[in-house]
N, C-alpha and C positions, 0 to 999 in steps of 0.2 A: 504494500500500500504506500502513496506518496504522500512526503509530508503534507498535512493540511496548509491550506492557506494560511496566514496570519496576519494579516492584514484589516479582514474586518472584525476581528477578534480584538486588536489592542485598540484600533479606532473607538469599538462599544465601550470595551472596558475603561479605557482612559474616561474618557467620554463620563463615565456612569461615576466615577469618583469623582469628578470635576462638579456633574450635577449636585452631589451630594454635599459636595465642600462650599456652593454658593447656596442651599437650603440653609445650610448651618453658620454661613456670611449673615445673608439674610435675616435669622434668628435674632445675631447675636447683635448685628444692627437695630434690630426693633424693640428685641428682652433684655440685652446687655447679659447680667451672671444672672439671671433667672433662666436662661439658657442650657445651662447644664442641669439644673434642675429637672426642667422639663426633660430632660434627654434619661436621667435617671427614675425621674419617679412619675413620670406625665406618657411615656410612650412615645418619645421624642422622634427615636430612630426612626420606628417603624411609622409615623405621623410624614417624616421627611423621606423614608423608601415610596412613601406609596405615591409621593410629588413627583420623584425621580419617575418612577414605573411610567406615571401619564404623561411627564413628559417624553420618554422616550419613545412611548408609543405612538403621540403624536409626532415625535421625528420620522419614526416608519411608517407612517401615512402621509408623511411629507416628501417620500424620498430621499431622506437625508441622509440614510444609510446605502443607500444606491449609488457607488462611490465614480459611478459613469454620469449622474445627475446634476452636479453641482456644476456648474460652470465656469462662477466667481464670486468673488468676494460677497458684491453689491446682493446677485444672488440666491448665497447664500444666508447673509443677514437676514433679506428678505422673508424668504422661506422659516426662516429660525422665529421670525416677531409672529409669522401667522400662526406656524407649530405651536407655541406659547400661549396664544389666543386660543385657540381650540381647546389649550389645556386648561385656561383660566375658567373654561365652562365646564369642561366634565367634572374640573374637582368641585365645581359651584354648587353640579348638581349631589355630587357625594356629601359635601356639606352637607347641604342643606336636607337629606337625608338621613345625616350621619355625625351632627354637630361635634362630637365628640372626638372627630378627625382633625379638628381645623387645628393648625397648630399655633397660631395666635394671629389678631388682627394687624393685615396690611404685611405679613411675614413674605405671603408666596411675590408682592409687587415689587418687594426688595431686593426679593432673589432672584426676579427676572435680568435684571441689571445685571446680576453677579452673571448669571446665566448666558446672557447673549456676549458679554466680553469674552469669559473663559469659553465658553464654545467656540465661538470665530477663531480666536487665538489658539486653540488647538488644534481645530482643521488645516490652521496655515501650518502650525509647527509639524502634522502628522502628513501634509503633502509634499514638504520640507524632507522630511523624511523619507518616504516612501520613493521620493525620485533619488537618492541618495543611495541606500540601502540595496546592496546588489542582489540582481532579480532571483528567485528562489529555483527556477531550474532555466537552463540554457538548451533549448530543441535545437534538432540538426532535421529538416525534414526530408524525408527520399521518396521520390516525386512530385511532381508539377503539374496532377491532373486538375480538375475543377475541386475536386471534396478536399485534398490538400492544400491548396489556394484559399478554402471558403474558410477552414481552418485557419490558417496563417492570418488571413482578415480579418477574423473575429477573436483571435490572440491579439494581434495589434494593437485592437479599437479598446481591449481589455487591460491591455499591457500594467496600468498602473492599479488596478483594483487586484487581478491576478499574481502578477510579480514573474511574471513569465516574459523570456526574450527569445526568438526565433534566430538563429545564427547565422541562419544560410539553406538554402536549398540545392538537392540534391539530384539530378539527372542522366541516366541512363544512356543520356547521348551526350555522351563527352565533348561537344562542337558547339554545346549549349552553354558554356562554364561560360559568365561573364553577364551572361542574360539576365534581365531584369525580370524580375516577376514581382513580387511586390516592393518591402525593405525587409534584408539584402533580396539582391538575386542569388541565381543559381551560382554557388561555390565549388563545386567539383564535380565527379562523377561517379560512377560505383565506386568501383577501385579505389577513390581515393573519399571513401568514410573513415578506413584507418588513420589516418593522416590529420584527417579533418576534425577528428574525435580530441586528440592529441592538443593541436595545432588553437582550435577554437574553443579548448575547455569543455566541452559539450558532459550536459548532465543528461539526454537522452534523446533516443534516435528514432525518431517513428517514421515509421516503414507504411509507403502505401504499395499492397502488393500486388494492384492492378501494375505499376508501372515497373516493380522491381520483381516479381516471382522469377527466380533461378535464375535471376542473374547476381544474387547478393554473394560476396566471396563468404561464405558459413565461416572456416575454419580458420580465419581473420579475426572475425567477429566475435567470435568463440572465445578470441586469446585476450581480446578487450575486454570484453564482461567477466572473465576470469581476473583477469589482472587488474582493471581499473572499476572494476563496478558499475560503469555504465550501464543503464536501461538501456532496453529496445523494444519497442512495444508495437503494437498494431495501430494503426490511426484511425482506424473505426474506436479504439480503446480510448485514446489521448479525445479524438474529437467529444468523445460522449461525458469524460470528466472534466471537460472545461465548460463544452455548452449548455450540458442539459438535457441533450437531444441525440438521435443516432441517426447517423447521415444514411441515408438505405442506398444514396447513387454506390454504384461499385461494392457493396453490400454484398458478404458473399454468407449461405447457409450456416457453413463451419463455424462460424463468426459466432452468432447465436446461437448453435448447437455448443459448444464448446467453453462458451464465456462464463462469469457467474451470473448469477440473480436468475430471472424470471422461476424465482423459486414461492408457489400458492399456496402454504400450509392449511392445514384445517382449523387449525388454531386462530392463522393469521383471517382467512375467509370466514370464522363464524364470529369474530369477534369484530370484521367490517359490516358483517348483515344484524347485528347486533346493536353497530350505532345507526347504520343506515333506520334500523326499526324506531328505537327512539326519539333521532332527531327531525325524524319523517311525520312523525306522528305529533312531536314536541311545535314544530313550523305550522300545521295544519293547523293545529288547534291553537296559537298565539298568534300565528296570522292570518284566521278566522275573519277579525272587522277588517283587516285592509284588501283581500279579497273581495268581501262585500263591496268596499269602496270602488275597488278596481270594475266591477262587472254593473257596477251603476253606470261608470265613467264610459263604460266601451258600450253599454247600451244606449244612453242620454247621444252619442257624438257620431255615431256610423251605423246605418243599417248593416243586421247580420244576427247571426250567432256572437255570444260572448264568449265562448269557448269557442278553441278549434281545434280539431280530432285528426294526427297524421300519423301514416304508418310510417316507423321507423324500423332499422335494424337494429337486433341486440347481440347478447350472448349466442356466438354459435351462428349467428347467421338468423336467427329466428325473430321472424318479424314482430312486431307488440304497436298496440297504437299510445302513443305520447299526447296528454293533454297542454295544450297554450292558451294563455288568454288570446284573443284573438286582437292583432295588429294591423292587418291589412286589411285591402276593401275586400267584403263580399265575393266578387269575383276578380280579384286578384290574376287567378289564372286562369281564367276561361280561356282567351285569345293564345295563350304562350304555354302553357303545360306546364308541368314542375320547371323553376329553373332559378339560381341562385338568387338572392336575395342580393343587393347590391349598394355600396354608399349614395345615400339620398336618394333612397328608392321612392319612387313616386307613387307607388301601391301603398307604401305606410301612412298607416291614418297620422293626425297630429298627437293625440293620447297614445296610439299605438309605438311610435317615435319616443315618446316622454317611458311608455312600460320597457320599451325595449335597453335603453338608455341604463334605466332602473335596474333592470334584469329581473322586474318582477311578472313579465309576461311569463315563467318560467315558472311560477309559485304553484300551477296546479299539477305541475311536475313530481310533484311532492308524492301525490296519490300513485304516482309508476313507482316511485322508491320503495313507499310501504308495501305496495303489494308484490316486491320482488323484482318486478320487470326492469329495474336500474337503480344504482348506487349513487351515494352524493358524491362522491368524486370517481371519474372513469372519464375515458374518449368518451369525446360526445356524439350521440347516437344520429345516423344519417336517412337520408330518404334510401326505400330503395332502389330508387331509379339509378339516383348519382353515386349506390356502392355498386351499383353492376357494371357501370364505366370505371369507376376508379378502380377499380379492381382488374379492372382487365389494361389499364394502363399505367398503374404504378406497382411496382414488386413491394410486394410485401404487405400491400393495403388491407389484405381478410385478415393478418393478425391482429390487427387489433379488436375485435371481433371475440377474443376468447376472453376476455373479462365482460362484465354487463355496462353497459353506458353511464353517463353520467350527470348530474345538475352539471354539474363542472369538474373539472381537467385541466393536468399541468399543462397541454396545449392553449386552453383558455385563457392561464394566464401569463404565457409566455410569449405570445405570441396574439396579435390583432386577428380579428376579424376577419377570416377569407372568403373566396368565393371566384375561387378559380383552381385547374388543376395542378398549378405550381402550389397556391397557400393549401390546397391539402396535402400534397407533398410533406410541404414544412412541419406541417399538423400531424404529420403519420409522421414524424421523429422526433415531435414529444411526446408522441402517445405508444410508440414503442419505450421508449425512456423509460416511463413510467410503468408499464408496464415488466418491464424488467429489474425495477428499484420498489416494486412495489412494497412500502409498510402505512402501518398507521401511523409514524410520525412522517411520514411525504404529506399522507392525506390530510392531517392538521396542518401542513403546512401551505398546501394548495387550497385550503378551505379559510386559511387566514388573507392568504391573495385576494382570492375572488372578492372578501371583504371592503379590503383595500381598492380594489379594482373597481368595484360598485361605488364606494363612496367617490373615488374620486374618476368617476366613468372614462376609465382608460378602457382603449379597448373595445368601446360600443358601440354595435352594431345599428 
């Protein structure tokens, strides 16, 4: 296994002491030495943990831990005074709730000050850093098809949150050494990876074997990883731990016959149908009146049904029909037959537009969960018109297929909105991903997204 990143780990952590030392600025500003008081006999800590906690979380709905998001300074500030704002309300409403949380008046306004300095001033210190601190592994890549190029560009665009540096690429037609392909280009050719390993410090060699199969000198390579501990690994491998996702172009069976994960216990499966049961049933019945509300709104604004009844694919290929509140007009497809849904579809109603936004056109969704037919997180379930094309022009497309669908999916929130045969491409290699990494803490964590995603409607369709 490769060392883990470390990067968004000291960023939080730093981060999380600094919150905690401008709570305790704050305090001491407003209580002076009745400050420690309170810290010992009033519940001080855990009064000023639970400030930290909402603020933090409000940074993770602001993107602030998204270390590809920040751009600058201005920003960043920016972003920091709304995050803040947002916090100043939820703990208003904990208060006011929970009087006995507050940790004294006008405390949390003083700490904002403390807060927005030492934050800024640690972003800069911690990208000060980061650009400083040499990168955690150095790639040598061997070939220059498209799936290692799409690699190499999304290490690039990543380079500073990752800590990854790409050294050189590697081509099989030695007439190529000098050629540009992205930053660097092409550095050598088979033969000379010994050389290359040596020469450019190289922490590992990922191999794409469309372009290299038998021609790689083994017994070279053999005496490097012996001798220097160099990696070499697959680039279906390297791709899928940095992106997220498993590139299916040049995808060969072995691949996923032979790798780890896509491992289903019964354990791990009854205790997914288990929350799936719960929180199916928990959603239905807590979002009982805004239901109501909803099938007021879609009756009062557009003739039609307020539900809409479609057949989708599930587990296995077996068709089930999926409830939606209904978004489009009436006859939407009379004139056109099934066919993708599209940005600023002119079929959408204007409430249909505002449910969809929401993702609460999706709520009656609920009732397939309970009853088995789909899980809260999985691929999301298709027509079957568009799985008998996709299927028959992308490799690999019926796998995902052997889990049950889903409210939502790491393709959902990795990935915008598609609706064409390239963005299901992209979508069938977060949904193999996932389907190969599958636990319950992935699915608390794509269930935390979606959240994120909703409030702040990235992503909608």
């Amino acid at each position: 296994m490769y060392p883990s990143n470390w990067r968004p780990f000291v960023l939080i952590a730093g981060e999380t002491c600094l919150l905690v030392g401008a709570v305790a600025a704050g305090s001491y500003v407003r209580l002076g030495s009745d400050t420690w008081w309170q810290l010992q006999n009033e519940n001080g800590l855990w009064k000023a943990l639970l400030i930290v906690a909402v603020v933090q979380l409000s940074l993770y709905y602001a993107d602030l831990y998204d270390l590809r998001g920040v751009g600058s300074i201005r920003d960043l500030t920016t972003r920091l005074i709304e995050a803040l704002g947002a916090t100043s309300l939820i703990l208003a409403g904990i208060y006011f709730l929970s009087p006995d949380w507050i940790v004294g008046r006008g405390v949390f306004l003083i700490s904002v000050v403390f807060m927005v300095s030492l934050v800024v001033a640690w972003r800069m210190a911690f990208a000060w850093l980061t650009q400083r601190v040499a990168p955690r592994e150095r790639l040598l890549l061997v070939g220059t098809n498209a799936a290692a190029v799409d690699l190499a560009r999304e290490l690039f665009e990543r380079r500073q949150e990752l800590g990854v540096e790409i050294v050189g690429f590697v081509d099989p037609d030695p007439t190529r050494v000098g050629a540009p392909v992205l930053n660097p280009g092409v550095v050598g050719a088979i033969d000379d990876i010994p050389l290359l390993v040596s020469r450019l410090n190289v922490d590992r060699v990922v191999v794409s074997l469309v372009d290299a199969r038998g021609k790689l000198p083994m017994d070279r390579l053999l005496d490097i990883r012996l001798d220097s501990g160099v990696t070499f690994d697959h680039l279906a491998s390297v791709y899928e731990e940095y992106t997220g996702k498993i590139a299916v172009e040049n995808l060969r069976p072995s691949w996923l016959i032979f790798s780890e994960g896509f491992r289903k216990t019964r354990l791990l499966m009854t205790a997914k149908r288990i929350l799936d049961v719960i929180f199916s049933a928990a959603g239905l019945l807590i979002g009982a009146p805004v239901m109501l509300l909803v099938s007021l709104a879609v009756r009062c604004t557009s003739s039609g049904p307020i539900l809409y009844h479609q057949r989708r694919v599930g587990r296995h290929g077996r068709e089930f029909t999926a409830h939606k509140f209904r978004t489009m007009r009436e006859d939407a497809e009379t004139a056109t037959g099934p066919v993708w849904s599209s940005a600023n579809d002119t079929r959408v109603t204007p409430v249909g537009g505002f449910l969809r936004r929401t993702r609460l056109d999706e709520m009656p969704q609920l009732w397939n969960v309970l009853v088995g037919e789909m899980s809260f997180v999985g691929p999301r379930p298709e027509r079957p018109e568009f799985v008998q094309k996709l299927t028959e022009q992308i490799p690999y497309y019926g796998q995902r297929h052997v889990l049950k669908p889903g409210l939502t999916g790491w393709a959902q929130i990795r990935y915008t909105y598609g609706a064409s045969v390239e963005d299901a491409i992209e979508k069938l290699q977060y949904d193999l991903y996932y389907i190969k990494n599958l636990s319950i803490a992935l699915d608390v964590v794509i269930v935390l997204e979606t959240i994120k995603t909703v409030i702040t409607r990235k992503g909608a369709r």
